[in-house]
mmCIF file of the N, C-alpha and C atoms, coordinates in Angstrom:
data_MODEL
# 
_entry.id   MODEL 
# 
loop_
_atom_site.group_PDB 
_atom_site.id 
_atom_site.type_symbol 
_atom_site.label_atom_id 
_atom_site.label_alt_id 
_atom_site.label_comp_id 
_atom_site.label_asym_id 
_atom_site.label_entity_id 
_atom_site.label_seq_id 
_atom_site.pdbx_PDB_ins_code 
_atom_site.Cartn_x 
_atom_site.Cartn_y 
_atom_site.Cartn_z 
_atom_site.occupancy 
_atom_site.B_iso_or_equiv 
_atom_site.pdbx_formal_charge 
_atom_site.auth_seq_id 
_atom_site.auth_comp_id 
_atom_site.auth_asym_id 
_atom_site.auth_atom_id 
_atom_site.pdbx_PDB_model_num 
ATOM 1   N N  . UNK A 1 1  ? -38.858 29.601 52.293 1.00 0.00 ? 1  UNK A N  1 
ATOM 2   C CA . UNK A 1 1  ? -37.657 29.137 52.981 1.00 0.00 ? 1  UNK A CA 1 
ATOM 3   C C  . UNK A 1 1  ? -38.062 28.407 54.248 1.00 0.00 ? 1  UNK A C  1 
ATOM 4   N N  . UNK A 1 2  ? -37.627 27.031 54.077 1.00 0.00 ? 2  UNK A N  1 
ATOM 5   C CA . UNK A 1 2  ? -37.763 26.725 55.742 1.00 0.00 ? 2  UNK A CA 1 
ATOM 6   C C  . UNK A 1 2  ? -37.187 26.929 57.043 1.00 0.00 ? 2  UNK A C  1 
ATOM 7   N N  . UNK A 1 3  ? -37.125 27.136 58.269 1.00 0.00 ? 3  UNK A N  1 
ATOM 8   C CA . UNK A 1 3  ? -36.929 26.903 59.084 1.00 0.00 ? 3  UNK A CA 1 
ATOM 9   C C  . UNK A 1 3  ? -35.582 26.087 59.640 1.00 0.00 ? 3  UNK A C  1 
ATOM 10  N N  . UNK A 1 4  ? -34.805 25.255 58.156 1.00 0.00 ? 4  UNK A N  1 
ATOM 11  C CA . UNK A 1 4  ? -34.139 24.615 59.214 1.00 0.00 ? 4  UNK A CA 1 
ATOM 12  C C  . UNK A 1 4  ? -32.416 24.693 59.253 1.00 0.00 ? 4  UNK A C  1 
ATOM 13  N N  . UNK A 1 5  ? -32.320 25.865 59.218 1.00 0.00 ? 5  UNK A N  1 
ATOM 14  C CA . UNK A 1 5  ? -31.269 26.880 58.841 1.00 0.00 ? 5  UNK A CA 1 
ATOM 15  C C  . UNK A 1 5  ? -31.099 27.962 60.367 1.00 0.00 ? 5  UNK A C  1 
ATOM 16  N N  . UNK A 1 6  ? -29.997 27.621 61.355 1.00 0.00 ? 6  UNK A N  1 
ATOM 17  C CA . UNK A 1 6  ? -30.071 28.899 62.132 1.00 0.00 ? 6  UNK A CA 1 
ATOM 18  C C  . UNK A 1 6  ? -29.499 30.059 61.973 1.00 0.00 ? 6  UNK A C  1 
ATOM 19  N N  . UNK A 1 7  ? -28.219 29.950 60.824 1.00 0.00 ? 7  UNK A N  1 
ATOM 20  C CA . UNK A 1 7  ? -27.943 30.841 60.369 1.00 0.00 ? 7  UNK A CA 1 
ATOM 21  C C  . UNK A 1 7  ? -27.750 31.232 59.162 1.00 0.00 ? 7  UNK A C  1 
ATOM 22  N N  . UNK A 1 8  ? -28.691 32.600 58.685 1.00 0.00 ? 8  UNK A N  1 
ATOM 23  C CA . UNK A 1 8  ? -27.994 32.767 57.090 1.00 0.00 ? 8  UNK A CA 1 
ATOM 24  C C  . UNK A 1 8  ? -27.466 33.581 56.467 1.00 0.00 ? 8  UNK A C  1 
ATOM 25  N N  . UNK A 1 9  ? -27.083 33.402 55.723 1.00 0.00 ? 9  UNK A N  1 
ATOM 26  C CA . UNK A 1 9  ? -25.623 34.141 54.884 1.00 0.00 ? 9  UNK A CA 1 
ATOM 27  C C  . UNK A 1 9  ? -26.584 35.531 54.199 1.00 0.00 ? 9  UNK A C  1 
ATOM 28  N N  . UNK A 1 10 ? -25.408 36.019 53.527 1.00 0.00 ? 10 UNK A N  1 
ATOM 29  C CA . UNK A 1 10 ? -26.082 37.630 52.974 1.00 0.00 ? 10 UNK A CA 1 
ATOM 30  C C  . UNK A 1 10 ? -26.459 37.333 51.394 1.00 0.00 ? 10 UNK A C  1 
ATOM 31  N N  . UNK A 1 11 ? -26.308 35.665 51.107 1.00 0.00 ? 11 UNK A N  1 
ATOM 32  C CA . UNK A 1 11 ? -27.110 35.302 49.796 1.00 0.00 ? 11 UNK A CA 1 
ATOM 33  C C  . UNK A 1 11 ? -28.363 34.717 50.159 1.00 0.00 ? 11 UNK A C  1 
ATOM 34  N N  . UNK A 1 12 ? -28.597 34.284 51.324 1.00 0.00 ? 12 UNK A N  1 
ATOM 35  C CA . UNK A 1 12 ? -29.737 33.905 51.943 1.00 0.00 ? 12 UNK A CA 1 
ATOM 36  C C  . UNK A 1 12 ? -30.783 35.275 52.065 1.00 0.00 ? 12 UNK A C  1 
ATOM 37  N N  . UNK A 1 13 ? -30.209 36.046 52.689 1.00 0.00 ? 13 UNK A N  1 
ATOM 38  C CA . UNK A 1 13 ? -30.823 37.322 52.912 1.00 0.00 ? 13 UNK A CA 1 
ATOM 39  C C  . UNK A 1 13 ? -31.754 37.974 51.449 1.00 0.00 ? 13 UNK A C  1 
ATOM 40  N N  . UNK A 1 14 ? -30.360 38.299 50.498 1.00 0.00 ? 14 UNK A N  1 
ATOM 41  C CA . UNK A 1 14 ? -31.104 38.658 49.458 1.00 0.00 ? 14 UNK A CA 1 
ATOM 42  C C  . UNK A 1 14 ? -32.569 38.212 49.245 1.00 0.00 ? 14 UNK A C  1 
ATOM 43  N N  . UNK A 1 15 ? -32.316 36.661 49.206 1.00 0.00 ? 15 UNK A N  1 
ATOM 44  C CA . UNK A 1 15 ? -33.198 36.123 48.125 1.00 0.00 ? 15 UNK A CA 1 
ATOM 45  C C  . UNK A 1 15 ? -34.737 36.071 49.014 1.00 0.00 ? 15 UNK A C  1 
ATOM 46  N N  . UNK A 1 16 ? -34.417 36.369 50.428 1.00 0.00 ? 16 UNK A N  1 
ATOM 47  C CA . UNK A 1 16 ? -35.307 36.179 51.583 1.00 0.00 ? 16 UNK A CA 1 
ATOM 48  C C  . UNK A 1 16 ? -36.277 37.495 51.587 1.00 0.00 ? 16 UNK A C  1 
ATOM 49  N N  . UNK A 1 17 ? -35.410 38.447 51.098 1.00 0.00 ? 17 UNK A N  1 
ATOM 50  C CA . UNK A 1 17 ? -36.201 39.543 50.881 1.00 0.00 ? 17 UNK A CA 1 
ATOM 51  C C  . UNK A 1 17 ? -35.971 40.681 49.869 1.00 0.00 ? 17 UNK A C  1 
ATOM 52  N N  . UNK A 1 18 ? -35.779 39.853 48.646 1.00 0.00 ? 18 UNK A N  1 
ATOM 53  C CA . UNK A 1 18 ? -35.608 40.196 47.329 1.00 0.00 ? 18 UNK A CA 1 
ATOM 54  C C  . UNK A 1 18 ? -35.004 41.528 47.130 1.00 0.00 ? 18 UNK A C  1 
ATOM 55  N N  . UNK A 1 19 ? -33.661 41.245 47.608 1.00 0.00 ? 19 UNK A N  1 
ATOM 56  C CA . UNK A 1 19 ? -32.864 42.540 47.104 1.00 0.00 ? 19 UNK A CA 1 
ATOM 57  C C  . UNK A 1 19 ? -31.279 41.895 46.782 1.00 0.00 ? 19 UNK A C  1 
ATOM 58  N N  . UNK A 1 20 ? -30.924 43.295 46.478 1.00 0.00 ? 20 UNK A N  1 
ATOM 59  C CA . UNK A 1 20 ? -29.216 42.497 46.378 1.00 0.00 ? 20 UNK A CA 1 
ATOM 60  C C  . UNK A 1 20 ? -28.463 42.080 47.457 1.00 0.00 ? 20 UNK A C  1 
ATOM 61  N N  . UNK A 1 21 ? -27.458 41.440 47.482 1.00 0.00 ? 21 UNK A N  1 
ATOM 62  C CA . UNK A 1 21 ? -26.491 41.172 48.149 1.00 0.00 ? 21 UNK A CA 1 
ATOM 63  C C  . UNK A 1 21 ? -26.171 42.984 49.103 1.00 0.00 ? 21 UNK A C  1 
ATOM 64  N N  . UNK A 1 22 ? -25.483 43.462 48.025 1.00 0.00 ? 22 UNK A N  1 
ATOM 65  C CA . UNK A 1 22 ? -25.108 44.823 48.593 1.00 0.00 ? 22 UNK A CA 1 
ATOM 66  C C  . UNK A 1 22 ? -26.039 45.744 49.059 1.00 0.00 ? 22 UNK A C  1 
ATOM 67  N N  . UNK A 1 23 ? -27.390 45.271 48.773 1.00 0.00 ? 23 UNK A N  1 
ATOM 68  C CA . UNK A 1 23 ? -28.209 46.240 50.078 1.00 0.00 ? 23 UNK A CA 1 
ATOM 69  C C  . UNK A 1 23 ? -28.556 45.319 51.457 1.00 0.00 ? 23 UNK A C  1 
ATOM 70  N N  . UNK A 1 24 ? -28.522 43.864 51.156 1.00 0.00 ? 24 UNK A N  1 
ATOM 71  C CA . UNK A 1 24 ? -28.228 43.259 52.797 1.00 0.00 ? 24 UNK A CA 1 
ATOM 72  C C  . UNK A 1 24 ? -27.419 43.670 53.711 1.00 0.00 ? 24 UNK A C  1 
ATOM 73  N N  . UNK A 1 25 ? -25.889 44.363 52.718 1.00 0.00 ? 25 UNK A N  1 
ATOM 74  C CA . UNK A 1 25 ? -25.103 44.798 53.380 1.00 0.00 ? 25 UNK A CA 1 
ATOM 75  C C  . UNK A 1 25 ? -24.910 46.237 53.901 1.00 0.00 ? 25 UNK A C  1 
ATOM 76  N N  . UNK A 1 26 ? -25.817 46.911 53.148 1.00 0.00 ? 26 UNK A N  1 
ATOM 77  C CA . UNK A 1 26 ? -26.184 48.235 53.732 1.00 0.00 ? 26 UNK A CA 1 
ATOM 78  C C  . UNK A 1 26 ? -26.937 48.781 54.320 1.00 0.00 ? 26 UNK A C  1 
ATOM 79  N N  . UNK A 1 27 ? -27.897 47.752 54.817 1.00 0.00 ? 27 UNK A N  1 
ATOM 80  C CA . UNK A 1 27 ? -28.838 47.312 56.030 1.00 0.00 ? 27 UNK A CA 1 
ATOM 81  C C  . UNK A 1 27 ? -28.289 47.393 56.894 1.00 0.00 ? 27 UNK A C  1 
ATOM 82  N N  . UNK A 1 28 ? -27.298 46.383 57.040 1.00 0.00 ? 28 UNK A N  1 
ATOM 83  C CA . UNK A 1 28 ? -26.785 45.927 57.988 1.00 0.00 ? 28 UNK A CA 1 
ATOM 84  C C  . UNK A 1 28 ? -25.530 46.957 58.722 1.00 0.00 ? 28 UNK A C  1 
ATOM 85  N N  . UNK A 1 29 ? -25.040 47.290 57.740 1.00 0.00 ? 29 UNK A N  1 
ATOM 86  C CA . UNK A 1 29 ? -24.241 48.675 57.887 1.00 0.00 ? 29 UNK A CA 1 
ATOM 87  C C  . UNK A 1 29 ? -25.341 50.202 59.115 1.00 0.00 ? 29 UNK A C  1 
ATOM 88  N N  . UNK A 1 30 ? -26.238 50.262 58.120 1.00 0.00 ? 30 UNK A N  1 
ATOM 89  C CA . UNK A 1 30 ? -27.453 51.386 58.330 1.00 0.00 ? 30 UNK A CA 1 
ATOM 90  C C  . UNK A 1 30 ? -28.196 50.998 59.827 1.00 0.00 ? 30 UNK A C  1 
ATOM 91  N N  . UNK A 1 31 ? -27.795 49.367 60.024 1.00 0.00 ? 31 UNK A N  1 
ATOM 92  C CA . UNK A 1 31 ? -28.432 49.325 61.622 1.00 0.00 ? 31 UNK A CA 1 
ATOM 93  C C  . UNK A 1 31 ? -29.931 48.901 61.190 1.00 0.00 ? 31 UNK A C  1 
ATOM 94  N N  . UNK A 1 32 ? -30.544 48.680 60.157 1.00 0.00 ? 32 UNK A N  1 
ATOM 95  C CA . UNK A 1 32 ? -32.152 48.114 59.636 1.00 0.00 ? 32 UNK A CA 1 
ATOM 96  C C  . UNK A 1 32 ? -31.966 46.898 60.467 1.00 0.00 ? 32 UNK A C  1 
ATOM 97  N N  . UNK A 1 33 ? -31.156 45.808 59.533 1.00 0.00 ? 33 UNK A N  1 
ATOM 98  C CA . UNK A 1 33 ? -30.981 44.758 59.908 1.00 0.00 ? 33 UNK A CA 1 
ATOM 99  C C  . UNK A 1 33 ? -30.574 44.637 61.786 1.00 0.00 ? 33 UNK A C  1 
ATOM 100 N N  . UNK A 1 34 ? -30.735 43.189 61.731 1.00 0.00 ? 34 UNK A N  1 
ATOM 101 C CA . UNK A 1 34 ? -30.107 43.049 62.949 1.00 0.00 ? 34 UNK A CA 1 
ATOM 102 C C  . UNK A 1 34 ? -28.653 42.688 63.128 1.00 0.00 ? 34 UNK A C  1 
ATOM 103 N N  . UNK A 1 35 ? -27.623 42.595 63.851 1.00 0.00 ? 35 UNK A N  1 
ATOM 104 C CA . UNK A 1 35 ? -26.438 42.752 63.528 1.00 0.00 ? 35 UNK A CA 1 
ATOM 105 C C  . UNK A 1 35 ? -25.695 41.421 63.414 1.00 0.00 ? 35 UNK A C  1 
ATOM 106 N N  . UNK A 1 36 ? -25.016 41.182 62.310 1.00 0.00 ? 36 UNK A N  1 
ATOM 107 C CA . UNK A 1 36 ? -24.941 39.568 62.097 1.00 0.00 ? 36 UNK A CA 1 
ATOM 108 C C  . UNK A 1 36 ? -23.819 39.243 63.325 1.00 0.00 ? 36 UNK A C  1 
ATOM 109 N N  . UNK A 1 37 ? -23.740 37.772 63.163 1.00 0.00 ? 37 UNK A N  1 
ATOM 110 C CA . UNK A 1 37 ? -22.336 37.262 63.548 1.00 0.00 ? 37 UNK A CA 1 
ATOM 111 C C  . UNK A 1 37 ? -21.563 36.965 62.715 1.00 0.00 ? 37 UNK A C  1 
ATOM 112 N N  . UNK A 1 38 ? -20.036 36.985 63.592 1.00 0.00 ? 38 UNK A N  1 
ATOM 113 C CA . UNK A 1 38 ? -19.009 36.689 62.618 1.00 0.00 ? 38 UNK A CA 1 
ATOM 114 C C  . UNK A 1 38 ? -18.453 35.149 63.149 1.00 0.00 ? 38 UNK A C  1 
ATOM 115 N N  . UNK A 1 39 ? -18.983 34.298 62.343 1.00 0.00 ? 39 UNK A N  1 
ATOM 116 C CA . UNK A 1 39 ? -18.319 32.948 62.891 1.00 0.00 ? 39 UNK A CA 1 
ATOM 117 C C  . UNK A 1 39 ? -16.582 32.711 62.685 1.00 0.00 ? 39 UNK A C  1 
ATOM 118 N N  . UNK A 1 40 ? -16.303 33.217 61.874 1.00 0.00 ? 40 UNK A N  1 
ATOM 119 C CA . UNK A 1 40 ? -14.948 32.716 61.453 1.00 0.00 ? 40 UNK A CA 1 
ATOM 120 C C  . UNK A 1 40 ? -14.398 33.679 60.601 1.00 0.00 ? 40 UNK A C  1 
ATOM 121 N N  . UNK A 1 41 ? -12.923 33.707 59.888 1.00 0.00 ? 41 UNK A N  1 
ATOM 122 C CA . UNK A 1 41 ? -12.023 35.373 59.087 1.00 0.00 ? 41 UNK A CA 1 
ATOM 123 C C  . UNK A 1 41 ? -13.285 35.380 58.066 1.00 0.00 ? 41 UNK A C  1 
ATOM 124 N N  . UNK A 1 42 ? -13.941 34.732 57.127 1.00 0.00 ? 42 UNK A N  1 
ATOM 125 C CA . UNK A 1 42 ? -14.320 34.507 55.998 1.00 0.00 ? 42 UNK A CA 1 
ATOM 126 C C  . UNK A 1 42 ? -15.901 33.978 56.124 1.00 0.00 ? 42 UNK A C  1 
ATOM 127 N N  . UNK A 1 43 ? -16.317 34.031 57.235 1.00 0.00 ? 43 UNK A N  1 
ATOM 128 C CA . UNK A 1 43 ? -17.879 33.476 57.184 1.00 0.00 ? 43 UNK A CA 1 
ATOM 129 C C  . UNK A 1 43 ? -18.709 34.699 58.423 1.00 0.00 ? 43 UNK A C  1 
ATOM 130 N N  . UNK A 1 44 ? -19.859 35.359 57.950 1.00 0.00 ? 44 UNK A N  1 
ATOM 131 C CA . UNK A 1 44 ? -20.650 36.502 58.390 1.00 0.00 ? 44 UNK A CA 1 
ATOM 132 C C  . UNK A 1 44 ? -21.977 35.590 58.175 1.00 0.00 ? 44 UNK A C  1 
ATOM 133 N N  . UNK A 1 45 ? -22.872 35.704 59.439 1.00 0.00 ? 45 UNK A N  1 
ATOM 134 C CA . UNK A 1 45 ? -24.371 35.176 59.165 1.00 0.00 ? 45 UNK A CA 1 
ATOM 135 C C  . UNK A 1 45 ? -25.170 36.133 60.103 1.00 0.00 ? 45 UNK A C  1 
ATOM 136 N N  . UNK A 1 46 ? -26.541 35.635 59.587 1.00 0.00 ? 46 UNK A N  1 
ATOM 137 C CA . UNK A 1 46 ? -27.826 36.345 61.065 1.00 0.00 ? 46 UNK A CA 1 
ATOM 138 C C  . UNK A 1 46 ? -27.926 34.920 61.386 1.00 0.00 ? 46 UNK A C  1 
ATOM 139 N N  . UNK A 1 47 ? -28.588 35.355 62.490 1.00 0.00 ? 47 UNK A N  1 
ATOM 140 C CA . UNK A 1 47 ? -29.162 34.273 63.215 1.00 0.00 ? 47 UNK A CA 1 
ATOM 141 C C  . UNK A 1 47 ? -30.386 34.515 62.919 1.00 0.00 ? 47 UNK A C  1 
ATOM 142 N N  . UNK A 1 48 ? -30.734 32.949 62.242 1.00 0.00 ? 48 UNK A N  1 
ATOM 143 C CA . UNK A 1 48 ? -32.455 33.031 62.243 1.00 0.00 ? 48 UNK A CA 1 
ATOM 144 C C  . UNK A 1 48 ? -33.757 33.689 62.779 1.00 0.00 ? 48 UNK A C  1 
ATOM 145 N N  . UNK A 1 49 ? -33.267 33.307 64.155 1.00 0.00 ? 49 UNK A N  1 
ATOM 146 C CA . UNK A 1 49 ? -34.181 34.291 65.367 1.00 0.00 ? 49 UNK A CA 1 
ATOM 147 C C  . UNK A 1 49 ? -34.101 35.161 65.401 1.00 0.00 ? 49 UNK A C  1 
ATOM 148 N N  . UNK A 1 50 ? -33.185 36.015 64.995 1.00 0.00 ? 50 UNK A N  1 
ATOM 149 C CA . UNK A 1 50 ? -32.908 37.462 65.290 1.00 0.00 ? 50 UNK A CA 1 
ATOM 150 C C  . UNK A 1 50 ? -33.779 38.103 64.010 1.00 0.00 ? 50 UNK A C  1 
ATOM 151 N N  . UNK A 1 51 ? -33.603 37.555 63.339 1.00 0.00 ? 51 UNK A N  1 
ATOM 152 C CA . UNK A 1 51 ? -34.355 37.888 62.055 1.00 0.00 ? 51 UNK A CA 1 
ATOM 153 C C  . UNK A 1 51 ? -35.751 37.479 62.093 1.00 0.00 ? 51 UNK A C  1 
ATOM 154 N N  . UNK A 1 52 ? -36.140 36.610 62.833 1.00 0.00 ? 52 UNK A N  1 
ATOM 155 C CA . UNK A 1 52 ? -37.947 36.199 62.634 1.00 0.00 ? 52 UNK A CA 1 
ATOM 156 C C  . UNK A 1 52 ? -38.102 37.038 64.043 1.00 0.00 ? 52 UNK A C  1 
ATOM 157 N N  . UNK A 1 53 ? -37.279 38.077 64.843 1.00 0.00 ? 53 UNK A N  1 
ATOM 158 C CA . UNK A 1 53 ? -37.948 39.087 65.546 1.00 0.00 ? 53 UNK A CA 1 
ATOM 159 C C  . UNK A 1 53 ? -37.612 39.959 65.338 1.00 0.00 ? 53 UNK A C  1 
ATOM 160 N N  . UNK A 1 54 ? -37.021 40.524 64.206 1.00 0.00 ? 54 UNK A N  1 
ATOM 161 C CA . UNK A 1 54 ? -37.364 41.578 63.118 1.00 0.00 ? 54 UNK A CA 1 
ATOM 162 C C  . UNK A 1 54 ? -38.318 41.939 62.666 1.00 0.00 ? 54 UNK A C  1 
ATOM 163 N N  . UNK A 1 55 ? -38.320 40.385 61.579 1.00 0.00 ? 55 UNK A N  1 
ATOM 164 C CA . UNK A 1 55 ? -39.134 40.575 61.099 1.00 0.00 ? 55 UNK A CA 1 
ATOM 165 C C  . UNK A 1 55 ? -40.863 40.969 61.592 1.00 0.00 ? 55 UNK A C  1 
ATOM 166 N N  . UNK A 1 56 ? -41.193 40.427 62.965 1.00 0.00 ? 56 UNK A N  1 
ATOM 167 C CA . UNK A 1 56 ? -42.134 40.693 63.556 1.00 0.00 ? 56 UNK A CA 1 
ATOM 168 C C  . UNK A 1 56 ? -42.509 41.800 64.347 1.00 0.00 ? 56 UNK A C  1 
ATOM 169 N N  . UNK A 1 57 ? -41.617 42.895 64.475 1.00 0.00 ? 57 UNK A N  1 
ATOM 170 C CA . UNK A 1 57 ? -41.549 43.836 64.825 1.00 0.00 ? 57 UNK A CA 1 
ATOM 171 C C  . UNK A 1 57 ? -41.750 45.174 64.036 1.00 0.00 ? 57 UNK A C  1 
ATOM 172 N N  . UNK A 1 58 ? -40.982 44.530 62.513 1.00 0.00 ? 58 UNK A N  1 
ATOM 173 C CA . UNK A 1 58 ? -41.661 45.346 61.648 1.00 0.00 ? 58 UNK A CA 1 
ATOM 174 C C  . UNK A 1 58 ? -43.194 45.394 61.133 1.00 0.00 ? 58 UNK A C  1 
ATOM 175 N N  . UNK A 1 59 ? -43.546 43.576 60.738 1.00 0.00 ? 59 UNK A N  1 
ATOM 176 C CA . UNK A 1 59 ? -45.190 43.730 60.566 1.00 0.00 ? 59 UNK A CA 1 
ATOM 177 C C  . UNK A 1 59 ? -45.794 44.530 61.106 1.00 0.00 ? 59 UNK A C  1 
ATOM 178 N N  . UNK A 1 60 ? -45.826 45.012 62.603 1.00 0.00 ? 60 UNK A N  1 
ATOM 179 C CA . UNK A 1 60 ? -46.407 45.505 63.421 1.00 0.00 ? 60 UNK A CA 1 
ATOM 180 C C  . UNK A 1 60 ? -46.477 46.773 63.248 1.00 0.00 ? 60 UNK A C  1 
ATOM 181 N N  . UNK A 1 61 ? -44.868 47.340 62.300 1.00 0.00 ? 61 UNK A N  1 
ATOM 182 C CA . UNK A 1 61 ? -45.551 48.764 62.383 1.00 0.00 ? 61 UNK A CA 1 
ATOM 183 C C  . UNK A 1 61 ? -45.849 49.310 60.694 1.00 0.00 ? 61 UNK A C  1 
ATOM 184 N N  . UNK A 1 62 ? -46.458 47.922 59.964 1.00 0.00 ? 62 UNK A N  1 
ATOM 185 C CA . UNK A 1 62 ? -47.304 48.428 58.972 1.00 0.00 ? 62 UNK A CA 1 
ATOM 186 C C  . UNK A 1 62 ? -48.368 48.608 59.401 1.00 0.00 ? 62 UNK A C  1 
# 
């Protein structure tokens, strides 16, 4: 996936880290994830960044 996306959706997510839809959302529920935004009634995203310092926070504690 590149880079040129600041925010992505919970079909982005899946496929970003090969799970379903409904465990992006129970991540995110569970507090794993970082906590999305809500742009609009009908549109939920992460923010890119928030997620590439996740994600780097977790490497660290493999």
């Amino acid at each position: 996936m590149t880079n040129h996306k600041l925010y992505l959706s919970d079909k982005d997510l899946s496929e970003r880290y090969a799970v379903t839809r409904i465990t992006v959302w129970r991540w995110a529920r569970e507090g794993i994830l970082p906590k999305p935004i809500k742009l609009s009634v009908n549109t939920t995203r992460w923010r890119l960044s928030d997620l590439e310092s996740f994600e780097a926070t977790r490497e660290g504690k493999q």
